[in-house]
C-alpha positions in Angstrom: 0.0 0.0 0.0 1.2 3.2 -0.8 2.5 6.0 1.5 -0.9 8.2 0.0 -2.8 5.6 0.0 -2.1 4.9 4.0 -2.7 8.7 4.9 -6.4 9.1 3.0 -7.2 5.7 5.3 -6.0 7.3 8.0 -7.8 10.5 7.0 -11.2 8.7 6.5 -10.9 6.9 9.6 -10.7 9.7 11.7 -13.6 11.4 9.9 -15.4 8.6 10.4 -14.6 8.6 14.3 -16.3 12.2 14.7 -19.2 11.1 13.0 -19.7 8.0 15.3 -19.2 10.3 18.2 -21.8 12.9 17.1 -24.1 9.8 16.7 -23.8 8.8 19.9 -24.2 12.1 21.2 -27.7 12.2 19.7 -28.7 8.9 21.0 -28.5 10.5 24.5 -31.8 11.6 26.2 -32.9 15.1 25.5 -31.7 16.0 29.3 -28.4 14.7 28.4 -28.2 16.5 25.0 -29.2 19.9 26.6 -26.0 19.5 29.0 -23.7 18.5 25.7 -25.1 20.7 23.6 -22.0 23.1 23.3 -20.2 19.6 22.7 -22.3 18.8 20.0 -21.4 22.1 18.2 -17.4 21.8 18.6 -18.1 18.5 17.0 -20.3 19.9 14.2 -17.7 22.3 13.9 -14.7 19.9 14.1 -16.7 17.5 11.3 -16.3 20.9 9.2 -13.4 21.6 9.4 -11.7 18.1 9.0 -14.0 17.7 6.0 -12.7 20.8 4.5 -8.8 20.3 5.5 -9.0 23.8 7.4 -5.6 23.6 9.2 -5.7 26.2 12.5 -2.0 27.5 13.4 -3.0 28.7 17.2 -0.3 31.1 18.7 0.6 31.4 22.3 3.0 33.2 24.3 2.7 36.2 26.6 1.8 39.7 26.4 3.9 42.1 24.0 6.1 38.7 23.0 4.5 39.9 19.1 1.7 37.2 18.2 0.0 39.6 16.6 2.5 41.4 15.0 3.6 37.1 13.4 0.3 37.5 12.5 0.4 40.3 10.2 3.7 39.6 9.0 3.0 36.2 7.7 -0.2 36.9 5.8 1.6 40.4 4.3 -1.0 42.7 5.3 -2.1 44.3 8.7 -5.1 42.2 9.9 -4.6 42.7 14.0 -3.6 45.9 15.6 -0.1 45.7 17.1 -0.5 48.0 20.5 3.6 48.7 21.9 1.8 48.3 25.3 0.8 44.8 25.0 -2.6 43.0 26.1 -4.5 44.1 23.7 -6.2 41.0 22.4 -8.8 39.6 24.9 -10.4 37.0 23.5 -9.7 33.8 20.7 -9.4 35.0 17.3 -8.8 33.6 14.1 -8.3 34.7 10.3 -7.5 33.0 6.8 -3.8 33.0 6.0 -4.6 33.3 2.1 -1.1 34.0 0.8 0.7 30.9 2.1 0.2 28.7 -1.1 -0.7 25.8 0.2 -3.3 23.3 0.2 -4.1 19.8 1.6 -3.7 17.3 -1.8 -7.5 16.2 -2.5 -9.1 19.0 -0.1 -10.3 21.8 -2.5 -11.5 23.7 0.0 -8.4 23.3 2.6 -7.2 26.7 3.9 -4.9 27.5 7.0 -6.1 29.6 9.6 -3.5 31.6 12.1 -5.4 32.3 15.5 -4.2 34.8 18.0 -5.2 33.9 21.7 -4.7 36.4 25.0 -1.5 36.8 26.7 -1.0 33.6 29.0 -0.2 35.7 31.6 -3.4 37.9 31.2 -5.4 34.7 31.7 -4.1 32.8 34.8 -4.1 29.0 36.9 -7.2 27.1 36.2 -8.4 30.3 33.3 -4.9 29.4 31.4 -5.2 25.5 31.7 -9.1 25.7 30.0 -7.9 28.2 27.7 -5.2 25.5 26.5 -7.6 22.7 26.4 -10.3 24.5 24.8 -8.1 26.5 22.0 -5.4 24.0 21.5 -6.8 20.6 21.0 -9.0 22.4 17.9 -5.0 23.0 17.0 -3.4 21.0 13.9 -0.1 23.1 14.8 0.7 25.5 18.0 3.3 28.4 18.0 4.9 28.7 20.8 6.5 33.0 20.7 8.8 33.9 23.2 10.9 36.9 23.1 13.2 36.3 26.1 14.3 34.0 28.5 11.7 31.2 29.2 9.8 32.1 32.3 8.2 30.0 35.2 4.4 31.3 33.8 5.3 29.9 30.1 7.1 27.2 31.5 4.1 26.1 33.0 1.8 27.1 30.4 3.9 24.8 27.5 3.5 22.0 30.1 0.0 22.1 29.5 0.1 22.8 25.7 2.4 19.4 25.7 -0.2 17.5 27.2 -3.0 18.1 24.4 -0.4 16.1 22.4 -0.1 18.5 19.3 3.3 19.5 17.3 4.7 22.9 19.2 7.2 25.6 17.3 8.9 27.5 19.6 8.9 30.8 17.6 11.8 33.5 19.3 10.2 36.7 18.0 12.4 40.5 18.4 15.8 38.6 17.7 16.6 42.1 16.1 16.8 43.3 19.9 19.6 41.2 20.8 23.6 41.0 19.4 25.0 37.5 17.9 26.6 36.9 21.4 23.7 37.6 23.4 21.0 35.7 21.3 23.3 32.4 20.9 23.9 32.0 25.0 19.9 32.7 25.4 19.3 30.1 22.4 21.5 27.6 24.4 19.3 27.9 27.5 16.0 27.9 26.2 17.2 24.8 24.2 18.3 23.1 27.2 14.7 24.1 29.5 12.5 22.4 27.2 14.5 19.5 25.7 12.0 16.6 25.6 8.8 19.2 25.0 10.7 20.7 21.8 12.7 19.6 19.0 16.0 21.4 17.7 14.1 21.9 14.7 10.8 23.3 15.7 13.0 26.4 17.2 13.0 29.2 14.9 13.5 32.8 14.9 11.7 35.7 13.8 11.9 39.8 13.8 8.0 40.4 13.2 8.0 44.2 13.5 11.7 45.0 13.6 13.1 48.2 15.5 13.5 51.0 13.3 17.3 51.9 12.7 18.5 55.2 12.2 20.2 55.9 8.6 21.8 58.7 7.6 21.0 60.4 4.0 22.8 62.6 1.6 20.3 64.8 -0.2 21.0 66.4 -4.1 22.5 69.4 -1.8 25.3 67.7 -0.1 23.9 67.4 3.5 23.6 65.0 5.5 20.3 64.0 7.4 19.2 61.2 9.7 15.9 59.0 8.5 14.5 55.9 10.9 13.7 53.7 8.9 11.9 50.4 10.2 13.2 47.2 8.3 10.9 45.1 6.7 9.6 41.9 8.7 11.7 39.1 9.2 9.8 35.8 9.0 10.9 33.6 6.0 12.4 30.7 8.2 9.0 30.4 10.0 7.1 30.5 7.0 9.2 27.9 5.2 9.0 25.5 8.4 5.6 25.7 8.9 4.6 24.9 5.2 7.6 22.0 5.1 5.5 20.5 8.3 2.3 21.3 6.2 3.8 19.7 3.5 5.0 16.4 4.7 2.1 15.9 7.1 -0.7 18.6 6.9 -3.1 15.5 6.2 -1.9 13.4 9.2 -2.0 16.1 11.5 -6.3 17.4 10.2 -6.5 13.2 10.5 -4.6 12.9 13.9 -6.2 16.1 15.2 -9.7 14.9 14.1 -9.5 11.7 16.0 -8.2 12.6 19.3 -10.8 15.4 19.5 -13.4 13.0 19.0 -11.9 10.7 21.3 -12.0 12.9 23.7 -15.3 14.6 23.2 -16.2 10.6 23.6 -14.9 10.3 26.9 -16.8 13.6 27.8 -19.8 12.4 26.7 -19.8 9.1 28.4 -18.7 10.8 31.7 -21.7 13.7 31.3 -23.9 10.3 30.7 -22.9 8.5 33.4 -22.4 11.5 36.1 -26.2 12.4 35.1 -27.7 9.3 35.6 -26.2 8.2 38.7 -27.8 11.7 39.6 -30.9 10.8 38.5 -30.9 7.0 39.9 -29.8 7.9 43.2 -32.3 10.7 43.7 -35.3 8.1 42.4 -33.5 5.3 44.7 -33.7 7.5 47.6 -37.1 8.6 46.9 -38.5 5.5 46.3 -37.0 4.0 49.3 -38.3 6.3 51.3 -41.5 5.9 49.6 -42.0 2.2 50.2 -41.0 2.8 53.7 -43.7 5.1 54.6 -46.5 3.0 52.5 -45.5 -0.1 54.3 -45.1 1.7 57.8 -48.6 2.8 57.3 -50.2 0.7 55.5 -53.0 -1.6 57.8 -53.0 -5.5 57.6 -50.5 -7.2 54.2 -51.7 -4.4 52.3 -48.5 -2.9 53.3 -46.3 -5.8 51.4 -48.5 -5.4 48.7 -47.6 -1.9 48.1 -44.0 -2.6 49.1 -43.4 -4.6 46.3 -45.5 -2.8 43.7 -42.9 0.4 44.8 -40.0 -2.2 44.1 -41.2 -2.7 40.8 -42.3 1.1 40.0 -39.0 1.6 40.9 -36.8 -1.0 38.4 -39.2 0.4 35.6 -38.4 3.8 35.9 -34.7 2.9 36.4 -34.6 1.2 33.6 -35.9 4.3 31.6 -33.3 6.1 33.1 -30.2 3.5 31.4 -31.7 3.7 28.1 -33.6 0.6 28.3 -37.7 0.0 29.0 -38.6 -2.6 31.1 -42.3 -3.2 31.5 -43.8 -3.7 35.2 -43.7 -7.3 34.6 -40.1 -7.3 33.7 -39.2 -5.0 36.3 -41.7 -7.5 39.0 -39.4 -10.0 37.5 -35.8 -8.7 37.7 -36.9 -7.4 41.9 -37.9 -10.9 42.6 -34.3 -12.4 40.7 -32.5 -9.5 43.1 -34.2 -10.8 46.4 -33.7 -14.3 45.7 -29.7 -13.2 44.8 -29.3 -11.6 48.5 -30.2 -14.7 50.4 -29.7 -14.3 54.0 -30.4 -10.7 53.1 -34.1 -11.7 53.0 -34.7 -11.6 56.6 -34.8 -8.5 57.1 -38.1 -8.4 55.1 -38.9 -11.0 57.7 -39.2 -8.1 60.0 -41.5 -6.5 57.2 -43.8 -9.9 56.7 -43.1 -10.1 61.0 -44.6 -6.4 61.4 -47.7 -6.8 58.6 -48.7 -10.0 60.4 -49.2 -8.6 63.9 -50.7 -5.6 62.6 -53.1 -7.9 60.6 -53.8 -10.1 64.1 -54.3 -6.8 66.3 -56.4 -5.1 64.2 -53.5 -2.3 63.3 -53.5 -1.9 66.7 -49.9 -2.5 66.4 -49.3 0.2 64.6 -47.7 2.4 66.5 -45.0 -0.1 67.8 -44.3 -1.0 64.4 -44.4 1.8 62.6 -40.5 2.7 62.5 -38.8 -0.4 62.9 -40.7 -2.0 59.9 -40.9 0.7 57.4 -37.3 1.4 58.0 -36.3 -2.5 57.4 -38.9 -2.5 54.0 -37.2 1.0 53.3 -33.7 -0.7 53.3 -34.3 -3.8 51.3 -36.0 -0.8 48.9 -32.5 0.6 48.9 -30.6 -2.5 48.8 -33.2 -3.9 45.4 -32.6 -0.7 43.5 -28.8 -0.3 43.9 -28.4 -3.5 42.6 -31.0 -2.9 39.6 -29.0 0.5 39.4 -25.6 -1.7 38.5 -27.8 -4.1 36.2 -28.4 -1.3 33.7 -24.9 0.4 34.1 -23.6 -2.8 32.4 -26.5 -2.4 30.0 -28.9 -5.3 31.0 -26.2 -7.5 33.0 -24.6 -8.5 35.5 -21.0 -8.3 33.8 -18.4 -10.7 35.1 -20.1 -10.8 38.5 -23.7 -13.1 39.6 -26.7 -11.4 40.8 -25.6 -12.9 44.4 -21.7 -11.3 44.0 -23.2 -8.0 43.2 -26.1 -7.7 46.0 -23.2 -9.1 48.4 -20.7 -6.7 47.2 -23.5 -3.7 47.5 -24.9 -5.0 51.3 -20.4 -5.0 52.3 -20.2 -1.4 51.0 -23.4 0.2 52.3 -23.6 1.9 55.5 -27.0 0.3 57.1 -26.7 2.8 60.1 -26.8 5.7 57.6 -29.2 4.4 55.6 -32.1 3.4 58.1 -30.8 6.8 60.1 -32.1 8.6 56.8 -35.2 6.7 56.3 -36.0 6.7 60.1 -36.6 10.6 59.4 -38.3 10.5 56.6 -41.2 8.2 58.0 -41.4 10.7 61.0 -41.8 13.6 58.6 -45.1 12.0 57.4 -46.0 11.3 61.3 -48.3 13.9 61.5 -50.5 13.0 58.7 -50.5 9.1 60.8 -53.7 8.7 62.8 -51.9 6.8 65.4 -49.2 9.5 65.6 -51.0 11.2 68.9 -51.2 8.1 70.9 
């Protein structure tokens, strides 16, 4: 197979991968889609712009280090305003670099954009590190400018460009400032402080919007006169690295670039999914528990069983809806009954449920108020118990994954704090006390 033949695989490949990860973006529920929604645009966008071959140069590097300045000389033309004071740009920016020649081979519409981004020292900690994430892995290619010794602040800030796993130029801008001693001892260091982040190669040197220098003139007369002239920009060896990169691997890099993003937007999404339905389970968990120990506290007579186990099953359903799936009441009567058989010894604590309903049935309900706590906190428990372990059934999508139903309740009754839990639903039975007809005696 050919070397061309091997990058347009590549290339489809990772096209492909977006588009499987927007598709499983819109199999989400419409709650989960409203949360990703700004995901689901990048992705759009991303889809766009690998389908197109848009390459996007992103510069970073702190205030008045030039990135503007780069910007305008490498397109020809002024397209950002250079201000001497620095800081001027405060927010992500980005514009067509249409005199650079180039296009991805097969992409008609392929285009390279250079984006400007604030100083990172305007932006700072956890601002910087989202600024990074959000700016550079949209990135086929980062400039790094510098204009001086390395500092601790872009130190730290490359660190994190490293990490998003693009290809960094370190780009020394005003090397007009400095004299051929000065600038080759300040090479040698820079070199040396981020070996391993940097190759030799990706360090290049630019004079974007050289000093003027003072000439002096003859005029037709004889005298002489002094003129400040400013040189024209410097920035041929950047502009003939960047296109060589562009050149050799402009369609790897929109391919590479393509897939990680969408790997990673995957991961996001699968996160967002999972975060927002353990939400939702253990909120309806809780509630439910708390439900069926209030209905089955009471309840008069095996009514109270009844409507415990109805709850169960209300509850599994409605889980079930949460995951993805739709189980039917029967399925759901089916899958609680599985559960209790799984926990075994666990079952006699509905003993003290059945115990409870059948000396409220012999009294009359008289029992009642001697019952009341003790057995709707043991039917609220076994409630809990029934829908953590239908909660772990649907996070492994309708199974039990390598585990039984009886290692999984085990695992869940070694893990949970009883105490806690019959602590909680303790005080939610006496909240509805009042409304109990027995609650004055």
């Amino acid at each position: 197979m050919s070397d061309a033949n091997s990058k347009n695989q590549q290339y489809h490949a990772a096209i492909e991968s977006v588009q499987a990860t927007i598709a499983k973006l819109q199999k989400c529920s419409d709650r989960e889609r409203n949360e990703l929604q700004n995901d689901f645009q990048q992705l759009q966008a991303m889809f766009d712009k690998a389908t197109k071959g848009r390459v996007e140069i992103v510069l970073f590097g702190e205030i008045s280090t030039g990135k503007s300045a780069l910007i305008n000389a490498l397109i020809g033309r002024d397209v950002a305003s250079v201000d001497v004071q620095g800081g001027w740009t405060k927010e992500v920016w980005g514009t067509a670099w249409e005199g650079a020649g180039h296009r991805i081979a097969g992409l008609d519409d392929s285009e390279i954009i250079l984006v400007d981004t604030p100083g990172i020292n305007e932006v700072g900690g956890v601002g910087r590190a989202e600024l990074a994430e959000t700016t550079a892995r949209r990135a086929d290619l980062i400039l790094f400018v510098v204009d001086s010794d390395i500092n601790d602040v872009e130190y730290s800030s490359l660190l994190e460009l490293a990490a998003v796993n693009k290809p960094i130029v370190m780009v020394f801008n005003k090397r007009d400032l400095y004299s051929s001693e000065d600038f080759q001892a300040l090479s040698i260091r820079i070199k040396d402080r981020v070996a391993g982040l940097i190759p030799d190669d990706h360090f290049v040197t630019t004079s974007a919007h050289p000093r003027s220098v003072e000439h002096v003139v003859d005029d037709e007369h004889g005298h002489s006169h002094s003129e400040w002239v400013r040189p024209e920009p410097d920035v041929q060896d950047l502009k003939l690295l960047i296109l060589d990169v562009l050149e050799k691997e402009g369609l790897d890099l929109i391919a590479l670039n393509a897939a990680l993003y969408a790997a990673d937007k995957s991961d996001r999404i699968s996160t967002v999914r999972v975060q927002m339905r353990k939400r939702q389970a253990d909120n309806l968990i809780w509630g439910m528990a708390a439900t069926k120990a209030t209905v089955v506290a009471l309840t008069p007579g095996v009514l109270d069983i009844v409507g415990g186990v109805s709850i169960d099953a209300l509850m599994i359903m409605t889980l079930s809806k949460v995951y993805g799936l739709d189980f039917s009441l029967a399925q759901a009567r089916n899958l609680s009954k599985a559960i209790a058989k799984a926990a075994g010894v666990f079952a006699l604590g509905e003993l003290t449920s059945w115990g409870a309903s059948a000396l409220k049935t012999i009294t009359f309900s008289f029992a009642t108020p001697l019952t009341i706590i003790p057995q709707g906190a043991a039917a609220g428990f076994s409630s809990y118990i029934i829908g953590r372990a239908a909660q772990h059934y649907f996070e492994h999508g309708g199974s039990w994954g390598r585990d039984s139903a009886k290692d999984v309740v085990s695992h869940i009754l070694q893990s949970t704090d009883k105490d806690s839990v019959l602590h909680h639903l303790k005080d939610e039975i006496k909240k509805k006390l009042p409304w109990n007809r027995h609650a004055a005696k």
